[in-house]
SEVEX-114430 format. One line per 8 residues: number of its first residue (from 1); their letters; for each residue x, y, z of N, C-alpha, C. Coordinates in steps of 0.1 Angstrom, whole numbers. Layout:
SEVEX-114430
NUM) a) X Y Z X Y Z X Y Z | ...;
END
This chain:
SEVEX-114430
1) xxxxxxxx) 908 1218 1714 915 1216 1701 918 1229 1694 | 929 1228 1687 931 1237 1673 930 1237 1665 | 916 1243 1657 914 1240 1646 919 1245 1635 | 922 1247 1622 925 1253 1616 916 1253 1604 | 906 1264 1595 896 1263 1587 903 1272 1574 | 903 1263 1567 909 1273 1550 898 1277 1544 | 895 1288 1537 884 1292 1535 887 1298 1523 | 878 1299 1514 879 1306 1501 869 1318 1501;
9) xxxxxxxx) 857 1313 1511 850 1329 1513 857 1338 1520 | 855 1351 1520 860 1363 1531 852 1361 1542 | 855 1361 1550 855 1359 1565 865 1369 1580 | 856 1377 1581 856 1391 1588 851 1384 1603 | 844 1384 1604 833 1383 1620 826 1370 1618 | 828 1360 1624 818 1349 1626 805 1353 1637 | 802 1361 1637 792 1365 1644 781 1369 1633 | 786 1367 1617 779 1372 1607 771 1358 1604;
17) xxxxxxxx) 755 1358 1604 755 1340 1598 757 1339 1587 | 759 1319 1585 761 1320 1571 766 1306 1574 | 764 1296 1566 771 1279 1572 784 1279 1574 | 790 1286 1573 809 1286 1579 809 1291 1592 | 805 1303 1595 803 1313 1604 797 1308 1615 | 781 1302 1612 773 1295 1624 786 1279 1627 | 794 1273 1620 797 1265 1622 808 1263 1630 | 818 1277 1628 826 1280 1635 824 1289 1649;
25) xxxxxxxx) 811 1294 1648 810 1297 1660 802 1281 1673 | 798 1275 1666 794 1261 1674 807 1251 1679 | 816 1258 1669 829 1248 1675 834 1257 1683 | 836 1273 1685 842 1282 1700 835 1272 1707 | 819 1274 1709 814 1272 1719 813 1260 1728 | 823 1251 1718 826 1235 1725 840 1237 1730 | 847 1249 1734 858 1255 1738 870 1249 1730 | 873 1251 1717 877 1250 1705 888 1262 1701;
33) xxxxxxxx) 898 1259 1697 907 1277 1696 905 1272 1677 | 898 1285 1673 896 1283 1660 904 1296 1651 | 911 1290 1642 923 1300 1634 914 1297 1619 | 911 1308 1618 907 1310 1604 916 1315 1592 | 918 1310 1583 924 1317 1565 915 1318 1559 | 913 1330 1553 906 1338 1548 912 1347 1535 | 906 1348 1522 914 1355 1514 905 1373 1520 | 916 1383 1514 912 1400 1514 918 1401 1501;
41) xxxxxxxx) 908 1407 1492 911 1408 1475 914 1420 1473 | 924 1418 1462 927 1434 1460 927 1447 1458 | 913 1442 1458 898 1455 1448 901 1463 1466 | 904 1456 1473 901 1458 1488 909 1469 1494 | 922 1466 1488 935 1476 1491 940 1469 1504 | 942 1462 1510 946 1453 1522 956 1444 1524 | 967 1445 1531 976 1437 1532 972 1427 1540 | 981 1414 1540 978 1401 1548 976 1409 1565;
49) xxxxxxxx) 967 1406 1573 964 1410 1585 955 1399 1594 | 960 1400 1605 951 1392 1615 941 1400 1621 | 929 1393 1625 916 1396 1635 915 1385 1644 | 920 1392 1658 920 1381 1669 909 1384 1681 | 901 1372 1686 891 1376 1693 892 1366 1700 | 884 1368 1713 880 1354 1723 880 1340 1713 | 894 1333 1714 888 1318 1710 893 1321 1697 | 887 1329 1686 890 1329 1670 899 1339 1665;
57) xxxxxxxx) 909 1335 1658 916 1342 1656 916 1343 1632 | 911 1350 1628 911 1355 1616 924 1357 1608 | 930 1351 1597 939 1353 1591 936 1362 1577 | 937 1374 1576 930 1378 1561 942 1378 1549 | 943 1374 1543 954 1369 1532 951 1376 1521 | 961 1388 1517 962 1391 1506 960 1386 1491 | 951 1385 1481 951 1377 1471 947 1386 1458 | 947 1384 1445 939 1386 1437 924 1387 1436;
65) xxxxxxxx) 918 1392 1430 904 1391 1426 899 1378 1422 | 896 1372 1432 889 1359 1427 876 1360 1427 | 869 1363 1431 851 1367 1425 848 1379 1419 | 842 1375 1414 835 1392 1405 846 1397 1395 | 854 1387 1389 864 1397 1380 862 1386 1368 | 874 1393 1360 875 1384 1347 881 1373 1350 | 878 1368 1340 884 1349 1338 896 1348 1338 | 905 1362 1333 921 1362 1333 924 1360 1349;
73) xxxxxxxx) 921 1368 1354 928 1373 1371 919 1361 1377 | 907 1358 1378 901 1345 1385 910 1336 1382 | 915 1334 1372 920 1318 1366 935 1320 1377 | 945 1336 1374 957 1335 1377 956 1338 1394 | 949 1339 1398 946 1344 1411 942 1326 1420 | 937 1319 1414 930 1310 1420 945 1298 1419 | 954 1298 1412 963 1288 1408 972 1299 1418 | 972 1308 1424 984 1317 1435 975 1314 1447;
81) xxxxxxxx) 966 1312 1454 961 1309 1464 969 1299 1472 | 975 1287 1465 980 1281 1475 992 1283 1481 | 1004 1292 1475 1015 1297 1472 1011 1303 1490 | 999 1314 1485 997 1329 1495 993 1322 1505 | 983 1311 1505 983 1307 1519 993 1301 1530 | 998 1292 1520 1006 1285 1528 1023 1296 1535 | 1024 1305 1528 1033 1313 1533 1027 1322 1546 | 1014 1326 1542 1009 1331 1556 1008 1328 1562;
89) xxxxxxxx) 1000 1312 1567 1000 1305 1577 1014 1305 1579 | 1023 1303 1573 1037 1300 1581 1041 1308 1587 | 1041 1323 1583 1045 1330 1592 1039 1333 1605 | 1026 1335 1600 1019 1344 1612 1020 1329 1627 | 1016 1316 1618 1008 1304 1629 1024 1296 1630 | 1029 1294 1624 1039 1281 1629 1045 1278 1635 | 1039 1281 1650 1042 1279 1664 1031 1273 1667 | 1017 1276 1658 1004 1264 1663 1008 1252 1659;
97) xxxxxxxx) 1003 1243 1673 1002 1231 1669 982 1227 1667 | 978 1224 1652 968 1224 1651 966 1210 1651 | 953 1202 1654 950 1193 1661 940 1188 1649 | 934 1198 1637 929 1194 1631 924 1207 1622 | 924 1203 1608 927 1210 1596 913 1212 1589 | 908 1223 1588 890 1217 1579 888 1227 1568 | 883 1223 1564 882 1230 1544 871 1224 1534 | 871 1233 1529 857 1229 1522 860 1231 1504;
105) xxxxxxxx) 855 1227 1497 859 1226 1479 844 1237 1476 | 844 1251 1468 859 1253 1463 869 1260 1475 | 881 1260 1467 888 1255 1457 897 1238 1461 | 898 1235 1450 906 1222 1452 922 1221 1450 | 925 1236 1453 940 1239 1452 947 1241 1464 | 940 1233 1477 949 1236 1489 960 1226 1491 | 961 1215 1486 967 1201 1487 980 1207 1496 | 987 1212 1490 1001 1214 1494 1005 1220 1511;
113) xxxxxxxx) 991 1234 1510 989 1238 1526 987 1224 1533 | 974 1219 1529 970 1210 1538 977 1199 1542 | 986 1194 1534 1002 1185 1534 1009 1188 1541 | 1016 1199 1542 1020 1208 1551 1019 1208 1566 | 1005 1209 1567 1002 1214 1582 998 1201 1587 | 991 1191 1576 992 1174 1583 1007 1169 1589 | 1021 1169 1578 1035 1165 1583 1037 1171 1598 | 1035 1183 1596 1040 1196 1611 1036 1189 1622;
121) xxxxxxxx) 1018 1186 1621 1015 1189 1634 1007 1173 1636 | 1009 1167 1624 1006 1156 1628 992 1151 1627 | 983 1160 1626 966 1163 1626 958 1156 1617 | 943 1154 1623 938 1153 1613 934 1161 1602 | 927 1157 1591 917 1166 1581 907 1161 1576 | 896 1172 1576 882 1166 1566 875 1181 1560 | 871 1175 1549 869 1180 1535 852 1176 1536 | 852 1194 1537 835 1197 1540 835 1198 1521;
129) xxxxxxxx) 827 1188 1517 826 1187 1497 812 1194 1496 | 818 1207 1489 806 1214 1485 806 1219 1475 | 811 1213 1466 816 1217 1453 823 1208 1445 | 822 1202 1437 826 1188 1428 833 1195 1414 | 842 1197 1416 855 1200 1407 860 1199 1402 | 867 1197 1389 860 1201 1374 851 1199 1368 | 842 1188 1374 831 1178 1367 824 1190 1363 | 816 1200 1374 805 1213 1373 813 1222 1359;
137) xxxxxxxx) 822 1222 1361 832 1228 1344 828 1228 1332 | 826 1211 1338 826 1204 1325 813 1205 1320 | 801 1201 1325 791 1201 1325 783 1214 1320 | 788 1224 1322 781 1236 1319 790 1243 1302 | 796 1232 1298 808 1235 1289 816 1248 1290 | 822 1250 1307 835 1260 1308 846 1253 1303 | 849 1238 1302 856 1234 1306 857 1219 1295 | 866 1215 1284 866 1205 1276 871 1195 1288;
145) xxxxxxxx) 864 1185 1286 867 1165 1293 879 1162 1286 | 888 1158 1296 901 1153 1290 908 1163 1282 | 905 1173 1284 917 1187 1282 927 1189 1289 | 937 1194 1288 950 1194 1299 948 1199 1309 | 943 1214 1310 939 1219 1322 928 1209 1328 | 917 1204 1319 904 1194 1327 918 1183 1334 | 928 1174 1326 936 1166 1330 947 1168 1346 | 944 1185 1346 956 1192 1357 947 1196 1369;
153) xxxxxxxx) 934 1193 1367 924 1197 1378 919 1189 1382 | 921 1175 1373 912 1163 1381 923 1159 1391 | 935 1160 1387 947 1148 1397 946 1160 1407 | 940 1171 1407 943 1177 1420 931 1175 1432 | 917 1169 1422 908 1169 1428 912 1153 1440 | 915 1140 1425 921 1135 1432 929 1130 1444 | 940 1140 1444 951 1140 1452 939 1148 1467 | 935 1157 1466 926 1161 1477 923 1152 1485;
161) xxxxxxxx) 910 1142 1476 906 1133 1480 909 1122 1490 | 923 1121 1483 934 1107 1491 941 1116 1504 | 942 1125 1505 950 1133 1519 942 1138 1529 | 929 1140 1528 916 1138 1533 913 1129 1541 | 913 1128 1552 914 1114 1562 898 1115 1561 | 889 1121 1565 872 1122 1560 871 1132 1554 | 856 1128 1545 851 1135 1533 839 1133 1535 | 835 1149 1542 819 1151 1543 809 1155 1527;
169) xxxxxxxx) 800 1146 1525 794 1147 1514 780 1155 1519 | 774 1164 1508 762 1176 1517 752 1166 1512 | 748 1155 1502 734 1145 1503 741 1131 1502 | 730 1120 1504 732 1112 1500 739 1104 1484 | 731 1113 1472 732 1112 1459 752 1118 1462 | 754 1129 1469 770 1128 1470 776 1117 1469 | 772 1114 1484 785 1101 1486 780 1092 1477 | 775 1087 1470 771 1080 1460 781 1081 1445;
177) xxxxxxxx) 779 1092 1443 789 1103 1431 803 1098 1435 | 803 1103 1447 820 1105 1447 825 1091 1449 | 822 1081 1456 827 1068 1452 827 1063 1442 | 813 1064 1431 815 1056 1420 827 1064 1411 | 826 1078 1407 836 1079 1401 852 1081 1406 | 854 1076 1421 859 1074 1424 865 1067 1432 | 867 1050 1419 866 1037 1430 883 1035 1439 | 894 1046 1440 901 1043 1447 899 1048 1463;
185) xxxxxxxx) 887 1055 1464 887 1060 1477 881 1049 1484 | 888 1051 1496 884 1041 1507 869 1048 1512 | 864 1036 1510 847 1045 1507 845 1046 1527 | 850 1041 1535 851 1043 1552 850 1059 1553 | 862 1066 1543 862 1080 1547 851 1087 1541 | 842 1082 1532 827 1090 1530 819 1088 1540 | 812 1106 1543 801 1104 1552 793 1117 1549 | 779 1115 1552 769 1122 1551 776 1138 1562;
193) xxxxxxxx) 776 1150 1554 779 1161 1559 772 1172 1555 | 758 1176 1554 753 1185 1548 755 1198 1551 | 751 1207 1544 750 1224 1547 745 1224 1556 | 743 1232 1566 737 1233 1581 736 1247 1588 | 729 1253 1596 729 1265 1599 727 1262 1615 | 729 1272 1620 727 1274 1638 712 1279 1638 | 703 1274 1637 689 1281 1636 687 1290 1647 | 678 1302 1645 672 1313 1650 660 1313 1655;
201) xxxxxxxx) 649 1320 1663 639 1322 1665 633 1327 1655 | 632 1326 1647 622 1335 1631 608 1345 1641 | 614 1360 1639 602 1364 1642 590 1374 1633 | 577 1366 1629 572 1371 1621 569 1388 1614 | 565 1391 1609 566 1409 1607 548 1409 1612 | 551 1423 1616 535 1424 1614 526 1426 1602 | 513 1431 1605 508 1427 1591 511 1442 1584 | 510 1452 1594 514 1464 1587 532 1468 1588;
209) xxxxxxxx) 542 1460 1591 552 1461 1584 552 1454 1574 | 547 1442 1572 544 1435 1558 537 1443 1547 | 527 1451 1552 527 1457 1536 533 1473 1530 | 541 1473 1547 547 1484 1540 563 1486 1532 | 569 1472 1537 573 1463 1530 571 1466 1514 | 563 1457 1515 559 1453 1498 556 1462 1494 | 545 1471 1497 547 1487 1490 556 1494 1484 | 567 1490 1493 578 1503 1492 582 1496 1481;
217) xxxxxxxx) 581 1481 1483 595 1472 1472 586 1469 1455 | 572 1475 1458 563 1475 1448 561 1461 1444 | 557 1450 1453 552 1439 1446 536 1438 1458 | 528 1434 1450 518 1431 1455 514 1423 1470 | 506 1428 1474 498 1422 1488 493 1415 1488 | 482 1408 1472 471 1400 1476 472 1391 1466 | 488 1387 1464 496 1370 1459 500 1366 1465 | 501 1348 1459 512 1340 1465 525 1344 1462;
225) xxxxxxxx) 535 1350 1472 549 1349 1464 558 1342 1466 | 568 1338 1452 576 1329 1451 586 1339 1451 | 597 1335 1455 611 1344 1462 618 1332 1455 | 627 1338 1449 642 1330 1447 654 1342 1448 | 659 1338 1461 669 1350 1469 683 1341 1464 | 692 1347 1458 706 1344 1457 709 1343 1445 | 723 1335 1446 731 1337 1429 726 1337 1417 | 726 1345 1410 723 1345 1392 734 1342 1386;
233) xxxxxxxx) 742 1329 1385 752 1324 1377 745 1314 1366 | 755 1311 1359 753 1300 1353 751 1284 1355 | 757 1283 1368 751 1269 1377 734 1269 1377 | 726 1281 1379 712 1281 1381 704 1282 1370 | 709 1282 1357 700 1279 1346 692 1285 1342 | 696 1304 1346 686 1312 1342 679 1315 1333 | 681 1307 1325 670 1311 1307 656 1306 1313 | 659 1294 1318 647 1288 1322 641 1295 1338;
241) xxxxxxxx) 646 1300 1343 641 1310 1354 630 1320 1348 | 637 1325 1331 632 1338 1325 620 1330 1321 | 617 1313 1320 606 1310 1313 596 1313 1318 | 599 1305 1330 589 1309 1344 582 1318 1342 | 588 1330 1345 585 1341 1347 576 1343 1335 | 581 1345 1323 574 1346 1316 559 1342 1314 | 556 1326 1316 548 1318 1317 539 1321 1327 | 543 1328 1338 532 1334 1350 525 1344 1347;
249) xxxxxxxx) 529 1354 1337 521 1365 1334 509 1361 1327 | 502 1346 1328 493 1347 1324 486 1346 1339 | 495 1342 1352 485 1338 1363 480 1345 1369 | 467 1347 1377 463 1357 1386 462 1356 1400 | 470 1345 1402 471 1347 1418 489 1347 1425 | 497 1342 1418 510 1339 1419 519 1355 1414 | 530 1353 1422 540 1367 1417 552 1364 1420 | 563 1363 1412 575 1360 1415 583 1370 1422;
257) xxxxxxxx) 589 1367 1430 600 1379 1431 619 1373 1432 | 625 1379 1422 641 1373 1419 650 1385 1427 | 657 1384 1443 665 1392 1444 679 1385 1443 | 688 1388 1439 702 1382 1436 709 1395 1426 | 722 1387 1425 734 1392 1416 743 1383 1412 | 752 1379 1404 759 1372 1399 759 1374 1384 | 769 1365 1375 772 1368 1362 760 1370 1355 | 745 1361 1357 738 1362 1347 728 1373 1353;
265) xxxxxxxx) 732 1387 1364 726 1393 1365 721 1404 1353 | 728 1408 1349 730 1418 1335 722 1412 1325 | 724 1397 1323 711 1394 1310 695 1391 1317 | 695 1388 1330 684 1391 1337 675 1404 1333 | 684 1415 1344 678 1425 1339 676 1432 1323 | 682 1428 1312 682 1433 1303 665 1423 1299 | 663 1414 1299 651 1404 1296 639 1413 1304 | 641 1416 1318 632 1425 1322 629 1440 1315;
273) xxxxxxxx) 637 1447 1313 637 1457 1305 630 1454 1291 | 633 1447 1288 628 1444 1272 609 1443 1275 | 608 1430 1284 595 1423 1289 589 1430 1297 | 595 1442 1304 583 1452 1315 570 1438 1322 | 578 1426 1331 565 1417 1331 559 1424 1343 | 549 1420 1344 535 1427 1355 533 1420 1363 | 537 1405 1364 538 1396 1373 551 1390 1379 | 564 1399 1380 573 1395 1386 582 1411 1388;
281) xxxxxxxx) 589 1407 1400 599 1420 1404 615 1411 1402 | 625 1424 1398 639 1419 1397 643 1429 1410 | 653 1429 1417 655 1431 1432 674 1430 1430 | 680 1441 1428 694 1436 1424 703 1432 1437 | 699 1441 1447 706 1437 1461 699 1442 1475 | 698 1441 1481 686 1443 1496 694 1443 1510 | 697 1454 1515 705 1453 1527 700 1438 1535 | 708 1437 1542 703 1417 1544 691 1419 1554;
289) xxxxxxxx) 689 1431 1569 676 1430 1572 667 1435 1566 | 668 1440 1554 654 1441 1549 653 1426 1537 | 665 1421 1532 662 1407 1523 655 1397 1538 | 659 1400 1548 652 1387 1558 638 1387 1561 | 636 1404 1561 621 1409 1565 616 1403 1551 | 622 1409 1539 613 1401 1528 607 1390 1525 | 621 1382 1526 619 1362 1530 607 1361 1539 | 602 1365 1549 596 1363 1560 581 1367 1557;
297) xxxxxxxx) 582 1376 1541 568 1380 1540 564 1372 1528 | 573 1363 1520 570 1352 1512 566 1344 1514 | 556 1334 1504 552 1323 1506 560 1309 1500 | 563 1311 1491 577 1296 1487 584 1302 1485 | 597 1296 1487 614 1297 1479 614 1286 1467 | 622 1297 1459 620 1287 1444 641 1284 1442 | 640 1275 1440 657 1268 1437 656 1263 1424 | 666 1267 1413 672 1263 1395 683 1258 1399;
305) xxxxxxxx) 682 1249 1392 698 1246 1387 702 1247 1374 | 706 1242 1366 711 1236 1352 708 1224 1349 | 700 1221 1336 696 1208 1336 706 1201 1335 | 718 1206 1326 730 1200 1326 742 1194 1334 | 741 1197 1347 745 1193 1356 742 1175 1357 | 757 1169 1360 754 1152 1360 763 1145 1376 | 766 1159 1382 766 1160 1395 756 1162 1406 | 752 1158 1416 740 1163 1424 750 1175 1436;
313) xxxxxxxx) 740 1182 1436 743 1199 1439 735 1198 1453 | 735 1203 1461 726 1206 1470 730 1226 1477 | 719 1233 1470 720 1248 1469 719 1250 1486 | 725 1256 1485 722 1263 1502 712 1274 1501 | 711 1283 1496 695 1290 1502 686 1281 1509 | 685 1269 1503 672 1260 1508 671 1258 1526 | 683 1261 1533 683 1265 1540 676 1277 1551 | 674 1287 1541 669 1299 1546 654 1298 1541;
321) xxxxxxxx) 651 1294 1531 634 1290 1530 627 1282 1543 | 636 1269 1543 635 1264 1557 629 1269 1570 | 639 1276 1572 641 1282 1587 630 1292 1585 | 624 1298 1574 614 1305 1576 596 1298 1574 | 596 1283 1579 588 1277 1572 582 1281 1558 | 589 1280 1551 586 1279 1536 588 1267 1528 | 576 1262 1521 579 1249 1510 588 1254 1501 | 592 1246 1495 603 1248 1479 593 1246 1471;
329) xxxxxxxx) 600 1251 1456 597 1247 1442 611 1243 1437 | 618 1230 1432 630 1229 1428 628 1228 1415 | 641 1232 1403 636 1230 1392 654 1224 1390 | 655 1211 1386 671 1211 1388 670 1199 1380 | 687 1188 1379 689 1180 1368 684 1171 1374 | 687 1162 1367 682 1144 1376 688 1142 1386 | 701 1145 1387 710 1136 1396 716 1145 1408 | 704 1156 1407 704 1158 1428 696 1157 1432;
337) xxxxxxxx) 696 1154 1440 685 1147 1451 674 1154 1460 | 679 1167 1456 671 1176 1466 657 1172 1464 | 651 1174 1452 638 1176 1450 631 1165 1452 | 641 1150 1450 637 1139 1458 634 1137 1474 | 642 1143 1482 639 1146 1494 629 1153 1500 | 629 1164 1490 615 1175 1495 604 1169 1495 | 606 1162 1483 588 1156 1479 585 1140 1491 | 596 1136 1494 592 1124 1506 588 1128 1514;
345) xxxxxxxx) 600 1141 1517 598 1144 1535 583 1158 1532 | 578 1160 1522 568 1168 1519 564 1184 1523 | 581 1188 1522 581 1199 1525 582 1207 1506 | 581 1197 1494 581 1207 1485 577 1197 1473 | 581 1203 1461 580 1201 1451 592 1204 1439 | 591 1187 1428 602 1192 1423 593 1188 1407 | 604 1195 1397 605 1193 1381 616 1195 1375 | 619 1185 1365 634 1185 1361 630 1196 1356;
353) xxxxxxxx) 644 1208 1352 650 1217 1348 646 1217 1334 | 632 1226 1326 635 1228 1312 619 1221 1315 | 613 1212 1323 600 1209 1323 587 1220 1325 | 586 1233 1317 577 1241 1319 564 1240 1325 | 558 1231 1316 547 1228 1319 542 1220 1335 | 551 1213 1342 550 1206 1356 552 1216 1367 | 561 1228 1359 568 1238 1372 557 1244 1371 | 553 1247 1364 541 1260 1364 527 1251 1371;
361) xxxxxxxx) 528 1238 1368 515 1231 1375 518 1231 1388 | 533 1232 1397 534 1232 1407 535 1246 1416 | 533 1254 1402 533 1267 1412 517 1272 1417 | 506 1266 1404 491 1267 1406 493 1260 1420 | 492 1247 1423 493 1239 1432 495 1246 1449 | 505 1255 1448 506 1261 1461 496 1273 1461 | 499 1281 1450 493 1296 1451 476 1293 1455 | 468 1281 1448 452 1283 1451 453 1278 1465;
369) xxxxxxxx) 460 1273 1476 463 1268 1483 465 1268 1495 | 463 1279 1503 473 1284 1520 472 1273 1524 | 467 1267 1528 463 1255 1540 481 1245 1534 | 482 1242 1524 489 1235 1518 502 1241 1519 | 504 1255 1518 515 1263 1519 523 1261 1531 | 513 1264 1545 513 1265 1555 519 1249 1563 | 510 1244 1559 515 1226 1560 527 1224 1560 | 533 1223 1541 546 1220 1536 555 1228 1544;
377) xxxxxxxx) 549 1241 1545 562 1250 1556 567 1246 1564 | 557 1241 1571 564 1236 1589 569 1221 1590 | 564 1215 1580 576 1203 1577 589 1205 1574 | 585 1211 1564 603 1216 1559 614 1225 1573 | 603 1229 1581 613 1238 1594 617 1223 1605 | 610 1214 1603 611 1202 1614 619 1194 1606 | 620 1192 1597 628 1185 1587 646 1192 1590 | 645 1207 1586 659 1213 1592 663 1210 1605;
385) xxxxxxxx) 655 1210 1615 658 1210 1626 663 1198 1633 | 657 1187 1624 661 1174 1629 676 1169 1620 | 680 1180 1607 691 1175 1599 701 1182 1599 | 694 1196 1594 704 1207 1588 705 1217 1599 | 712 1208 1611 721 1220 1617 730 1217 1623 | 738 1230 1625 756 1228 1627 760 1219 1640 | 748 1222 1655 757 1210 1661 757 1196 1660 | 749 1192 1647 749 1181 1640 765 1179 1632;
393) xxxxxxxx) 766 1188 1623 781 1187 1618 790 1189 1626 | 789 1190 1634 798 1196 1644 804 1183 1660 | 791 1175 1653 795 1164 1661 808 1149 1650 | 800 1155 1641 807 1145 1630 824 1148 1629 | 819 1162 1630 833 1164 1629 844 1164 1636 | 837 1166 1648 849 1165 1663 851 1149 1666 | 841 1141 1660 842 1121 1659 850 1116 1650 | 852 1124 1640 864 1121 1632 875 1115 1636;
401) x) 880 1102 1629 891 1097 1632 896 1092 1621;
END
């Protein structure tokens, strides 16, 4: 088959992991010709260019700064995306005949490509939903309910929806969401599609690269640590991250460690500066094999959301806690499910978002604990392995009809 994958992340080498990357390299390997679109932003200096390899061929598409900039050029940059794609695909591909079209939200501004390349070629499409758009907007108040722009972003979310022949949802609590508030979809085309990785051999560190490790990175040897590796935005509800933290510096066996970047990295670190705490490290960015060796010398992954959230979210890190047998600590709104799941399948523990007092009872809970640590770990890695992985999506998605 020929697939064709629209992508809003950059995408260079699928040889890099990451749930696009492992996913696209599981569809080569079912002898698949896979064409990737890919934006190259302008911070970059790069004109529209291909990367062609055995089987995958890379489209990098000239665009604006859509991450890491201001809200002017994000906003003007993300409403030219579908203009720049659909011209590139035309030039460089419009001799492929693609067999089948796959995309993931964000963004919810491909309608027109995806229209497009369905008339041409006739193909299917499905909508890997990993991202619920404008609702998360709205919710975090970027974004007024029934505002024109809220009114110009729903009929697109809409319109997605209906051109979408399937619509992979990443939990249950999804496909749940997206039918009720949206009773015109033929609920046949919802199906369970979660985040997924190509799992690895995890190989442990020793005990003396483990503390030379933590030496160097100056957090302690003889705690439990909690790691929360990834985005510091506003989706993750960092005030209440800082409570945490705060709240630990009375414990004596527990130590946090926060490595990430994103918007609410700067008031992060400014709260550390202020607070000098003794029981937690801020970690701004970590070449990735030394963030893996880190991961691998932790004891839980901790996942925030926003209490405000009335969408259910399912974070992808949780995936890399996983794979390294590690339990969770979730701290998120009501209406995702994750923490519901962890706590059945008994690979973790959850507390709504802003409940201090439970998170911190759940963090005693592991730290006096190994036996318990160790336990929940290896559930949570048998748990991934029987759900969250790509040739599982990868079956759903080639069964698509």
């Amino acid at each position: 088959m020929n697939i064709l994958f629209l992508s809003l992340s950059s995408v260079d080498d699928v040889n890099v992991r990451g749930i696009y990357s492992d996913l696209m390299r599981e569809l080569i390997n079912r002898q698949n010709e896979i064409y990737i679109s890919s934006p190259t932003e302008r911070r970059f200096g790069k004109s529209t260019h291909l990367i062609d390899s055995s089987h995958c061929h890379i489209l990098k598409i000239k665009t604006l700064n859509i991450q890491k900039t201001n809200i002017i050029e994000k906003g003007i940059g993300t409403l030219l995306l579908e203009r720049q794609f659909d011209k590139a695909i035309h030039k460089y591909w419009k001799d492929i005949k693609f067999d089948l079209v796959l995309y993931a939200t964000p963004p919810i501004t491909f309608n027109k490509v995806i229209e497009k390349v369905k008339k041409r070629c006739g193909c299917r499409s499905y909508l890997m939903l990993k991202d619920i758009f404008p609702q998360n907007a709205v919710d975090l108040g970027m974004m007024k309910k029934d505002s024109l722009i809220h009114k110009i972003f729903r009929n697109k979310e809409k319109r997605l929806y209906e051109i979408s022949d399937k619509i992979g949802c990443m939990s249950p609590a999804n496909c749940r969401y997206i039918i009720k508030h949206n009773p015109n979809i033929n609920t046949v085309k919802i199906e369970l599609c979660p985040n997924a990785v190509m799992p690895i051999e995890i190989t442990e560190l020793s005990e003396s690269d483990r503390l030379e490790l933590l030496n160097k990175l100056g957090i302690p040897t003889d705690k439990t640590l909690f790691i929360y590796g990834g985005n510091l935005g506003k989706p993750q509800g960092i005030d209440f991250l800082l409570k945490v933290v705060e709240a630990n510096e009375c414990k004596t066996k527990s130590f946090i460690v926060i490595v990430g970047s994103g918007t609410e990295y700067a008031k992060t670190e400014r709260w550390f500066k202020e607070h000098n705490p003794r029981n937690a490290k801020l970690i701004s960015a970590l070449p990735k094999k030394e963030y893996d060796s880190l991961i691998r010398t932790c004891h839980v992954g901790l996942i925030f959301l926003d209490h405000r959230f009335t969408i259910p979210n399912f974070p992808s890190r949780l995936l890399s806690y996983l794979e390294n047998c590690m339990p969770v600590l979730l701290a998120t709104d009501t209406n995702t499910d994750m923490g519901q799941i962890a706590e059945e399948e008994g690979f973790g523990f959850w507390s709504l978002s802003g409940d201090l007092d439970k998170f911190m009872s759940n963090i005693d809970k592991l730290s006096s604990d190994n036996n318990t640590v160790i336990c929940m770990g290896k559930k949570g890695k048998e748990f991934l392995l029987q759900n969250y992985t790509v040739d599982k999506v990868a079956d759903l998605i080639m069964d698509s009809k």
